[in-house]
Structures are given as structure tokens and as C-alpha cells.
C-alpha positions in Angstrom: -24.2 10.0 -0.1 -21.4 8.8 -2.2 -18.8 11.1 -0.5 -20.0 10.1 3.0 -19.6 6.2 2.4 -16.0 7.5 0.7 -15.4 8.9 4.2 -16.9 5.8 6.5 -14.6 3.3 3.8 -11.5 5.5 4.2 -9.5 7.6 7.1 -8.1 11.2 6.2 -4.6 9.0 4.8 -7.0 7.0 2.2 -6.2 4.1 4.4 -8.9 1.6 4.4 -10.9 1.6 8.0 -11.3 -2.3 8.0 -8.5 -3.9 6.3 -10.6 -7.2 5.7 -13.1 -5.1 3.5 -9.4 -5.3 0.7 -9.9 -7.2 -2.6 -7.4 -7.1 -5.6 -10.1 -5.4 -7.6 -9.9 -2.5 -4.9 -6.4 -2.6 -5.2 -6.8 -1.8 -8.8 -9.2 1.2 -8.6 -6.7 2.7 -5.7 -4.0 2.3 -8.2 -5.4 4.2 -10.6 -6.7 6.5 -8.0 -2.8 7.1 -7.2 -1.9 7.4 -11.7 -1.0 4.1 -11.5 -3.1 2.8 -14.6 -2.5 -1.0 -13.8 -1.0 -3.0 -11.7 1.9 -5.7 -12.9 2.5 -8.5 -11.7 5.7 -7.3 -10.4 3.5 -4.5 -8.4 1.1 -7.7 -7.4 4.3 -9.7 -6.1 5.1 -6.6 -4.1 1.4 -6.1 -3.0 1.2 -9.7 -1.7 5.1 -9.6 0.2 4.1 -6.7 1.9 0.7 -7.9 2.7 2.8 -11.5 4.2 5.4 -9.8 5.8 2.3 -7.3 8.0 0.0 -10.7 8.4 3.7 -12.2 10.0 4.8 -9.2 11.9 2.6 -7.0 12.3 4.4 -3.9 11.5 5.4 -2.4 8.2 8.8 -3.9 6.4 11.9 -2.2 7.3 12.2 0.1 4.0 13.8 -1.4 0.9 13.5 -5.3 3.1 11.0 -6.8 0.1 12.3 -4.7 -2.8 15.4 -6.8 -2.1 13.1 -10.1 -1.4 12.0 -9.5 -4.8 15.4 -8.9 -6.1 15.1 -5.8 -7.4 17.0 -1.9 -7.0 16.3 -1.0 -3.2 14.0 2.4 -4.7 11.8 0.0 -6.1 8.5 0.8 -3.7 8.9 4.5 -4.9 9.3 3.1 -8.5 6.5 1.0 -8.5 4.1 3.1 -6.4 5.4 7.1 -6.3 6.2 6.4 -2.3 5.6 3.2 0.2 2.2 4.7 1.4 0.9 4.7 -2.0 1.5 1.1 -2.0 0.6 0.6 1.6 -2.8 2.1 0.9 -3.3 -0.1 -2.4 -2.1 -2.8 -0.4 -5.4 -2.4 2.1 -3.0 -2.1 5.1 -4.0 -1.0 8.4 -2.6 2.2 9.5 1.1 2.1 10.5 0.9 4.9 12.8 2.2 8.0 12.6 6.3 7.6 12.5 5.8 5.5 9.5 3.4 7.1 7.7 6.1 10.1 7.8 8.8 8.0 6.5 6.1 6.2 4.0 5.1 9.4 2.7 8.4 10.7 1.2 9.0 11.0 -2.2 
């Protein structure tokens, strides 16, 4: 039962389904789902830009765009989060489609 509500919750990326179902404490259990034991608050001031910048534009942030909001080195996502889909995922984001979840993805 458990595994099936995993599956209804969550698409074959581990992107939540319905977005609007996101909390910060589901934030925190995909974080450590991803070895990421707990989350800063420089990884909650990266969560909440990139979470801004998608409610604004609807599209994902051109890559390093809010590691340099934040004023930090432009490999921060990867630093932070292992790659930007890690951190899209914890972020609750709706699927970016398919070109950016291949440029997301690397390592």
C-alpha cells in the first residue's frame, strides 16, 4: 500500500505529481532521501529563490542565475544538492520537461 501511494505522490523522476501537496517538512525527508542529512539555511534560501523565480516565470532559472542571486560560487546548486534536480525535486517543483531535466540531471 505504502509503495503504491509512493507511486500516486511521485512520477518515475521523484518529482512530486501536485506541486501544492510541498511543505518544508517534505522538503526535509526528500533531502535526506537524496544524503542530504539537513537542510541549511543557505539550502532553504536557495529552496525558496528557486521556488520565486518558477512562481514568476514559470520555467526553471537559467543554470547558476540564483547561485549568483545568493552570491555564492556559480557550482553552488551541485554543491548544495549533488545536481539541480536534486534540488528541484526537494524544492516540490513541477516537472521542467524533458531538456531540463537532462541538463538538471548532470553531475
Amino acid at each position: 500500500m505504502e509503495q503504491s501511494l509512493q507511486e500516486t505522490r511521485f512520477d518515475e523522476y521523484g518529482l512530486l505529481r501536485h506541486p501544492e501537496d510541498w511543505s518544508p517538512e517534505l522538503a526535509s525527508e526528500l533531502a535526506r532521501q537524496e544524503a542530504i542529512p539537513h537542510l541549511t539555511d543557505l539550502h532553504w534560501a536557495f529552496i525558496d529563490s528557486l521556488r520565486n523565480y518558477y512562481g514568476k516565470y514559470r520555467v526553471p532559472p537559467p543554470a547558476g542565475l540564483i547561485c549568483h542571486d545568493l552570491e555564492l560560487d556559480e557550482w553552488c546548486c551541485h554543491d548544495l544538492f549533488h545536481n539541480c534536480l536534486n534540488a528541484w525535486r526537494i524544492a516540490g517543483l513541477p516537472d521542467p520537461g524533458e531538456e531540463a531535466k537532462a541538463y538538471m540531471s548532470a553531475e
